[in-house]
C-alpha positions as CSV (number, residue, x, y, z in Angstrom):
1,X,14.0,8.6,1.9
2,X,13.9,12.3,3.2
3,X,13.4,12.5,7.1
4,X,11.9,15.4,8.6
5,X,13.7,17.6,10.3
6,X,12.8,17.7,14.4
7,X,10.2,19.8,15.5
8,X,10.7,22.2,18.1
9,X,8.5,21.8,21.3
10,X,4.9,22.8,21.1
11,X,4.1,21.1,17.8
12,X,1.4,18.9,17.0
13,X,1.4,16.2,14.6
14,X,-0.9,16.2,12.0
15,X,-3.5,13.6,11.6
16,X,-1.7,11.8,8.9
17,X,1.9,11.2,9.2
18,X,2.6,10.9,5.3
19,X,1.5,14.8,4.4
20,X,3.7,16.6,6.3
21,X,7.6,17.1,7.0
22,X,6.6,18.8,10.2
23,X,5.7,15.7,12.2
24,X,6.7,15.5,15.5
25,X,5.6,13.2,18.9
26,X,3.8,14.7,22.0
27,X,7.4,14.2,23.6
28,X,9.8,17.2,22.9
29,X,12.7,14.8,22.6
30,X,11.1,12.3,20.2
31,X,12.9,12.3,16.5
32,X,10.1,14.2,13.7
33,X,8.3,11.3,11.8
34,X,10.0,10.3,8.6
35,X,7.9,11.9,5.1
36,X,8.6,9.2,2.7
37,X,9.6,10.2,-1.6
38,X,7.6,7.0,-1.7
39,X,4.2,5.7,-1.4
40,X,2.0,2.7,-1.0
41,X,-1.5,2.6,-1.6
42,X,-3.6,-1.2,-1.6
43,X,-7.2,-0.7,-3.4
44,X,-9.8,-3.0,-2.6
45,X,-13.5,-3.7,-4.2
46,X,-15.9,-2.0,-1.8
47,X,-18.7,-5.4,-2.3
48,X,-16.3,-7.4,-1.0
49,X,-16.9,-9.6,2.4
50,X,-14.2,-8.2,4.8
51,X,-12.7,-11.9,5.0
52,X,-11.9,-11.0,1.4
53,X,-11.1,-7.7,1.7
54,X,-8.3,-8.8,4.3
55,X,-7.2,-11.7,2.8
56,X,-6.7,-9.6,-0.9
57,X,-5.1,-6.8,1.1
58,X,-2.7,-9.3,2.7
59,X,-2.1,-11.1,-0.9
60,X,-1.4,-7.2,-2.2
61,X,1.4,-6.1,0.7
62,X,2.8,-9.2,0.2
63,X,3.3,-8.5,-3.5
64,X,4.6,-4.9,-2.7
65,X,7.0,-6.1,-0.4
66,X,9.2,-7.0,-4.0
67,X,8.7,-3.6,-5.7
68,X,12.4,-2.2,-5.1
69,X,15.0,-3.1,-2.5
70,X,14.9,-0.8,0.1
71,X,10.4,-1.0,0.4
72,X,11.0,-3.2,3.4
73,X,12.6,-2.0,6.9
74,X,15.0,-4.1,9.4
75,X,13.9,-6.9,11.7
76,X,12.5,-5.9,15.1
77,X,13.8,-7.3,17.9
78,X,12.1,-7.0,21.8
79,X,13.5,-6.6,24.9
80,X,13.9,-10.2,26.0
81,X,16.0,-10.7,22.6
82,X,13.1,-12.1,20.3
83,X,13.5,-12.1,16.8
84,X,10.5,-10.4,14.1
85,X,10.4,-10.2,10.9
86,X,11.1,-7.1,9.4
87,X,7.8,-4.4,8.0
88,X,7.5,-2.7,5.1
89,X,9.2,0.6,6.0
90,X,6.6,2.9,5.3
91,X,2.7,3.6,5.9
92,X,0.2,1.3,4.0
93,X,-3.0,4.0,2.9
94,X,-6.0,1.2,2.2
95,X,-8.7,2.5,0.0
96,X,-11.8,1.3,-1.1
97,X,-13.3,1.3,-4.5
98,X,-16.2,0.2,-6.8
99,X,-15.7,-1.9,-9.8
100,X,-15.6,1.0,-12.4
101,X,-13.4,3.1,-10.0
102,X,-10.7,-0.1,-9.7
103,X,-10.4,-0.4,-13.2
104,X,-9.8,3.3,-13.9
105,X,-7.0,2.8,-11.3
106,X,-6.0,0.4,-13.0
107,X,-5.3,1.7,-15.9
108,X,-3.6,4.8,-14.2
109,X,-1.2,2.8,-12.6
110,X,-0.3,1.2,-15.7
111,X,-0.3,4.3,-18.0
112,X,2.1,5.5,-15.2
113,X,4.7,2.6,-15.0
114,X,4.8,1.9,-11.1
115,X,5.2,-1.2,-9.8
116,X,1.4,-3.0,-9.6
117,X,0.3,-5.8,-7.4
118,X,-3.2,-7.2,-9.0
119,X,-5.7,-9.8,-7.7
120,X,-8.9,-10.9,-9.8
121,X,-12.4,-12.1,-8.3
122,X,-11.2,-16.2,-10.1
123,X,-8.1,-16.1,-7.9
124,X,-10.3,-16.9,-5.2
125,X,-11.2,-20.1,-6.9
126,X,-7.5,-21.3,-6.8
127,X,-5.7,-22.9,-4.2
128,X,-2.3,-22.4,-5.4
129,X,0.5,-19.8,-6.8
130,X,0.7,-21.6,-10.0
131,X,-3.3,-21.9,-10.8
132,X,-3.6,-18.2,-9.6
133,X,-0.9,-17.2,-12.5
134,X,-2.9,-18.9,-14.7
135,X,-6.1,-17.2,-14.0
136,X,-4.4,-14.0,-14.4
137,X,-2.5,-14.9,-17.6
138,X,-5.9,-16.2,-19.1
139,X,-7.6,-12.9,-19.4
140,X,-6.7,-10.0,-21.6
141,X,-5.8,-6.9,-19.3
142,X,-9.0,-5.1,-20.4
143,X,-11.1,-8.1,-19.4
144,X,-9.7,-8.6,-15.6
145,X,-12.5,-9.0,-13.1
146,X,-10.3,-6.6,-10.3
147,X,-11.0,-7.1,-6.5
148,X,-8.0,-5.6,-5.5
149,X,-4.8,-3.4,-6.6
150,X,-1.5,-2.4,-4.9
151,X,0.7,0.3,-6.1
152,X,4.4,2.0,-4.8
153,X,5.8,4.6,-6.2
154,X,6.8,8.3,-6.3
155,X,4.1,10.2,-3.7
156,X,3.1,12.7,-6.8
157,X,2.4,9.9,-9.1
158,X,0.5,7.5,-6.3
159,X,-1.7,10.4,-5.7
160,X,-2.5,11.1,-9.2
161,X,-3.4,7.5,-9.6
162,X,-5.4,7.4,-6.4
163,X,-7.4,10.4,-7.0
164,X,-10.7,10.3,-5.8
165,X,-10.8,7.3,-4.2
166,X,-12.1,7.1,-0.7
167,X,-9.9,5.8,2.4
168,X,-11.0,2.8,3.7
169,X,-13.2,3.0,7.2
C-alpha cells in the first residue's frame, strides 16, 4: 500500500479519495488519505430489485474479503472498549451494469487473472453454500446467467476491466 504523502494547509480533497495521492482532510493536522496499489470494484445487474442488488453485493465483498492476505484492515474498537470486526481496508467502487455489459466484464476479468467473486441469477433459488456451488459448477462459463461480479486487483488493470461502466447511484 502507498500512502500519500500529507498535504500542506489549504488543500482540498478531491471528490473521490482513490484518484489522487494529494488527499488531505479539511483539518490541517489530519494525515493525507491513503491511494491504494489496489482496487475493488462489485458489479451488479442494473434490472435487479435493490433487495437483490444488496444482498448480491453483500454475497460479493464477502467473497473479496479472501482475495490476498492483507485486503482486510484491523478490528475497530470504540471508546467504551467494544470490540468490531475488522473492514476491508480499502474503498468498495459499486457499479451497475446490463446483462451484455456484465458478461463483457466478465470475461475481462478473467482474460486478466484477478481474483473474481461471481453470483448467477439460480443462486437465488438456493438456500445453501453447497447448492449455490452446484448451480455455478453446472453451467459452462460461457453460459452463466451473471447478476453480479467482484474483482481486486492492481488499480490499472481494475480500471481496464471496468471501463465504461457506470457508478452506481
Amino acid at each position: 500500500m502507498t500512502t500519500a504523502p500529507t498535504a500542506s494547509a489549504g488543500t482540498t480533497a478531491p471528490a473521490d479519495p482513490t484518484t489522487s495521492a494529494d488527499t488531505t482532510t479539511s483539518a490541517d493536522t489530519a494525515p493525507a488519505a491513503p491511494r491504494f496499489d489496489t482496487k475493488i470494484a462489485v458489479i451488479v445487474r442494473d434490472d435487479l430489485a435493490v433487495w437483490q442488488k444488496l444482498n448480491v453485493t453483500a454475497f460479493l465483498a464477502s467473497g473479496i474479503a479472501h482475495a490476498t492476505d492483507d485486503i482486510m484492515g484491523k478490528p475497530y474498537e470504540d471508546a467504551s472498549g467494544q470490540n468490531y470486526l475488522a473492514l476491508l481496508r480499502e474503498p468498495v467502487l459499486c457499479y451497475t451494469a446490463d446483462s451484455r455489459a456484465l458478461s463483457r466484464t466478465h470475461a475481462r476479468a478473467l482474460s486478466r487473472g484477478v481474483p473474481t467473486a461471481l453470483y448467477t441469477a439460480d443462486m437465488f433459488r438456493t438456500g445453501n453454500d453447497d447448492d449455490n456451488r452446484a448451480a455455478v459448477r453446472a453451467v459452462a462459463v460461457t453460459d452463466l446467467d451473471l447478476v453480479g461480479l467482484a474483482v481486486h486487483g492492481p488499480r490499472g488493470i481494475i480500471d481496464k476491466i471496468t471501463k465504461g461502466l457506470k457508478l452506481h447511484n
